[in-house]
C-alpha positions as CSV (number, residue, x, y, z in Angstrom):
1,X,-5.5,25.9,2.5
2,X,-3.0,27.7,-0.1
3,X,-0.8,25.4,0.5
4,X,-3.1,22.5,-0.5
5,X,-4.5,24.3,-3.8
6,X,-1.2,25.3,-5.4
7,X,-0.2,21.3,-4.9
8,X,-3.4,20.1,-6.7
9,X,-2.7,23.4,-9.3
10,X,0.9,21.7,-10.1
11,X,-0.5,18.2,-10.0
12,X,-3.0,18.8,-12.5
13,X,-0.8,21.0,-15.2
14,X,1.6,17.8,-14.4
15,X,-0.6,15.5,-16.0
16,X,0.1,13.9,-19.3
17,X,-2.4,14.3,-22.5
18,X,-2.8,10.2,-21.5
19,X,-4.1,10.9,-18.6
20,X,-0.6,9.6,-16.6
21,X,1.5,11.4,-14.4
22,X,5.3,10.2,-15.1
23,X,8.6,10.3,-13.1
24,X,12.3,11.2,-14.3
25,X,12.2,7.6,-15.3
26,X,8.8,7.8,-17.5
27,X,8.9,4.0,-18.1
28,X,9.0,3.0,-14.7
29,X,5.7,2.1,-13.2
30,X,3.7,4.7,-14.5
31,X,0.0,3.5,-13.2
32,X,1.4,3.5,-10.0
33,X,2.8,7.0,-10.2
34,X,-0.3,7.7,-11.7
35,X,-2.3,6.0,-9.1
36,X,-0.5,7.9,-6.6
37,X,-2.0,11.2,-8.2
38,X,-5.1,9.9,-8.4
39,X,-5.3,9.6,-4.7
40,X,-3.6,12.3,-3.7
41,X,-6.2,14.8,-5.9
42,X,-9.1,12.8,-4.4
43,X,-8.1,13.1,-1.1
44,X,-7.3,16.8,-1.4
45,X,-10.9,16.8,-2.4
46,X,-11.4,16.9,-5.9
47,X,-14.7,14.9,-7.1
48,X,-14.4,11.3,-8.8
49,X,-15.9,13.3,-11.5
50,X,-13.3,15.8,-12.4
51,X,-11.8,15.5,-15.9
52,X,-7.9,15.0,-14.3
53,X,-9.4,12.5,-12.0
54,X,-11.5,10.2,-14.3
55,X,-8.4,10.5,-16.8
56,X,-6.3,9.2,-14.4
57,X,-8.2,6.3,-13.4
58,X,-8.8,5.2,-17.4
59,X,-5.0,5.1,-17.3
60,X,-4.6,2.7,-14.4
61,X,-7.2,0.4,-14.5
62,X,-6.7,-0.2,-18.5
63,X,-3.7,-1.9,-16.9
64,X,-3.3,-5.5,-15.0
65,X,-1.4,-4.8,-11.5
66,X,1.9,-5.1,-11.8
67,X,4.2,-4.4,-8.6
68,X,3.6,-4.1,-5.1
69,X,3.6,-0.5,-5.1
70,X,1.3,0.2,-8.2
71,X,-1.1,-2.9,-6.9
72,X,-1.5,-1.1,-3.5
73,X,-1.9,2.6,-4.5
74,X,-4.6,1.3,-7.0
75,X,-6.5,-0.2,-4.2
76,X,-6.3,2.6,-2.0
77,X,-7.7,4.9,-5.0
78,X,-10.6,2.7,-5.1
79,X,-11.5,2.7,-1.3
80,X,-11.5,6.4,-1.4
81,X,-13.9,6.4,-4.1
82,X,-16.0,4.6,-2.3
83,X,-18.1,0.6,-2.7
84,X,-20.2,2.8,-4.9
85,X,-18.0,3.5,-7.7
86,X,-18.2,1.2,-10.8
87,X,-14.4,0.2,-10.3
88,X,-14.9,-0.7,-7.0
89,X,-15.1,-4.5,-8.3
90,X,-11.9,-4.5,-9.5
91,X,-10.9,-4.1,-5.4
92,X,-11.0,-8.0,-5.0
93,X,-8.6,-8.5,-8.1
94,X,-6.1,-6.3,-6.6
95,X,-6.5,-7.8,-3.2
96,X,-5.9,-11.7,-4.2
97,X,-2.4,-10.4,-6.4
98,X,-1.0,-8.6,-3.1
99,X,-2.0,-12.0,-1.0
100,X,-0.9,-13.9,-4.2
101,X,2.6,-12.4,-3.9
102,X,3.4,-11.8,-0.2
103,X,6.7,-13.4,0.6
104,X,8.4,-14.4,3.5
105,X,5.1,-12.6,5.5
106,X,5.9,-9.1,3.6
107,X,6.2,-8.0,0.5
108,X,9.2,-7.1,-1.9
109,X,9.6,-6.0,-5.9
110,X,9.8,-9.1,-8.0
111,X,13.1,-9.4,-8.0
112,X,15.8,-7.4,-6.0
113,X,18.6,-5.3,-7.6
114,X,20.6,-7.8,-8.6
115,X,18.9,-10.4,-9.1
116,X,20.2,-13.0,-7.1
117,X,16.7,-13.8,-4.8
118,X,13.2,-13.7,-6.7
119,X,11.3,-13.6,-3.3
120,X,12.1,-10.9,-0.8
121,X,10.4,-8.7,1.2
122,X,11.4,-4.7,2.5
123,X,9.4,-3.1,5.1
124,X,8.5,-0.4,2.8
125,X,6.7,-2.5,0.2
126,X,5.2,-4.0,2.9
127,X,4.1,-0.8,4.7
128,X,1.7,-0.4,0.9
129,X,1.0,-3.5,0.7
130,X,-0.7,-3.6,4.2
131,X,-2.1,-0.4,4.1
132,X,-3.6,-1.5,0.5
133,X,-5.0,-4.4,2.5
134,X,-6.7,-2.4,5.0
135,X,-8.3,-0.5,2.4
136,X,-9.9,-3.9,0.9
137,X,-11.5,-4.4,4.0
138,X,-13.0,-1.4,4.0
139,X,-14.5,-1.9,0.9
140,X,-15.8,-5.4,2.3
141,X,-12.8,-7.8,1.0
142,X,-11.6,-10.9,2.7
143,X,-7.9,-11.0,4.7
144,X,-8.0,-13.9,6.6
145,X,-6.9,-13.0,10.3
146,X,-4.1,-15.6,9.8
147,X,-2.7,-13.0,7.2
148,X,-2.6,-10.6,9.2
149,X,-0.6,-12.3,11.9
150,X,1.9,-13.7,9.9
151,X,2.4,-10.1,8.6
152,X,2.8,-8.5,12.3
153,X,4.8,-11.6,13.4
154,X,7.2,-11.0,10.0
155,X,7.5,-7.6,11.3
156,X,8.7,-8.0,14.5
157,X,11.1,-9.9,13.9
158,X,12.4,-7.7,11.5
159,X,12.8,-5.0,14.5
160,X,16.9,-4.4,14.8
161,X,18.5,-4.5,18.2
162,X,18.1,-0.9,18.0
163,X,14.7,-0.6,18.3
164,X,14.0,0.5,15.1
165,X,13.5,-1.0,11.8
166,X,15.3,-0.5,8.4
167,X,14.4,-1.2,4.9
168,X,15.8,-4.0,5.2
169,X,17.6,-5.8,7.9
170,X,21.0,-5.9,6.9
171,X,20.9,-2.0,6.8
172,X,20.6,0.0,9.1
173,X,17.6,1.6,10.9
174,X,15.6,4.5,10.0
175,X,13.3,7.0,11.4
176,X,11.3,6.6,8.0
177,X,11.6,3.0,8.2
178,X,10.6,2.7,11.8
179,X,7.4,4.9,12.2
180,X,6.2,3.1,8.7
181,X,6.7,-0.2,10.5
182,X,5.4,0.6,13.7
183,X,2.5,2.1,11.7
184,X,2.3,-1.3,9.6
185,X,2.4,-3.4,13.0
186,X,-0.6,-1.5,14.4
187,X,-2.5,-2.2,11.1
188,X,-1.8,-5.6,11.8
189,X,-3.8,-5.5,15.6
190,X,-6.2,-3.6,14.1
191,X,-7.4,-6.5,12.0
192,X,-7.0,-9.3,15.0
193,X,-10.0,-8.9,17.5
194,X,-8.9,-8.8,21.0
195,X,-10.7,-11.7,22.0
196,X,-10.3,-15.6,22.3
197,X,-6.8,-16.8,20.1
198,X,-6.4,-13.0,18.8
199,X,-5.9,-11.9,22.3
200,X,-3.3,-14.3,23.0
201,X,-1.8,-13.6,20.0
202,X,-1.7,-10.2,20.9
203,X,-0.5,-10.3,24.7
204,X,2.5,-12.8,23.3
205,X,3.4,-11.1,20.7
206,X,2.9,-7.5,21.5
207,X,3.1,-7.6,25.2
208,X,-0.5,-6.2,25.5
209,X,-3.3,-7.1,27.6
């Protein structure tokens, strides 16, 4: 697809000598912006093997997680290359500092803009941070079914009168906001076998049979 190959063509002239890819705020979370490219080149099909690609993955993992978003993109990079890779063991690392930091059943930045509550949670944080989860258990980590139902519980009740969901409660819905959580919630049944307490869980709480 043309379209595809003059993305990966601007993605890779993008990249830094370092190996990074950087934003119009370079020191803000560059291994996550870099992880992001990472993933994106792999899944438009370039090899783990290409120069842009291994480059890219010396930049992140010479790093320890740090954020939400940088945490889960890392973790989805590794489940696309595969159990196979070599940096595949650093999957359970990543996994415990997502479950290690989930707040309030979701997932936030460390502290919010102003500074005024350490622990919060936005649905788009948590949209990552689940779908960085998922990927764990592909590669054969442990997420407790517990964890996952706290997470789909947390999310519903986050849902706004409207139907939809925002990035936050107190603000209003979006259609971004709502098909990430809707997306997130279905994660959430994926992971909870419809069978014995996780049926019940999921008849009560999604109305399902």
């Amino acid at each position: 697809d043309a379209a595809i190959e003059r993305g990966v063509d601007w993605l890779l002239a993008a990249q830094a000598i370092d190996g990074s890819w950087r934003t119009y705020a370079p020191h803000r979370r560059p291994a996550g912006v870099t992880a992001l490219g990472v993933f994106t080149l792999l899944k438009c099909g370039l090899p783990a093997e290409h120069p842009a690609v291994r480059k890219g993955l010396a930049f992140v993992f010479a790093r320890e997680p740090s954020g939400t978003y940088t945490a889960s993109i890392s973790l989805m990079v590794l489940a696309a290359l595969g159990p196979e890779h070599p940096l595949a063991e650093r999957a359970d690392e990543l996994r415990d500092y997502l479950l290690d930091n989930m707040e309030h059943a979701g997932w936030g930045y460390p502290s919010n803009s102003k500074g005024e509550d350490p622990a919060y949670s936005d649905n788009s944080n948590t949209q990552y941070a689940l779908l960085a989860l998922d990927a764990a258990v592909r590669l054969e980590g442990k997420v407790s079914q517990g964890e996952w139902a706290d997470a789909g519980e947390a999310l519903l009740g986050r849902q706004r009168s409207d139907g939809g969901w925002a990035y936050q409660s107190r603000r209003d819905s979006t259609a971004a906001m709502t098909a990430a959580s809707v997306a997130s919630l279905q994660l959430c049944l994926n992971h909870i076998p419809p069978k014995g307490k996780g049926k019940k869980w999921t008849e009560d709480e999604y109305g399902l049979g």
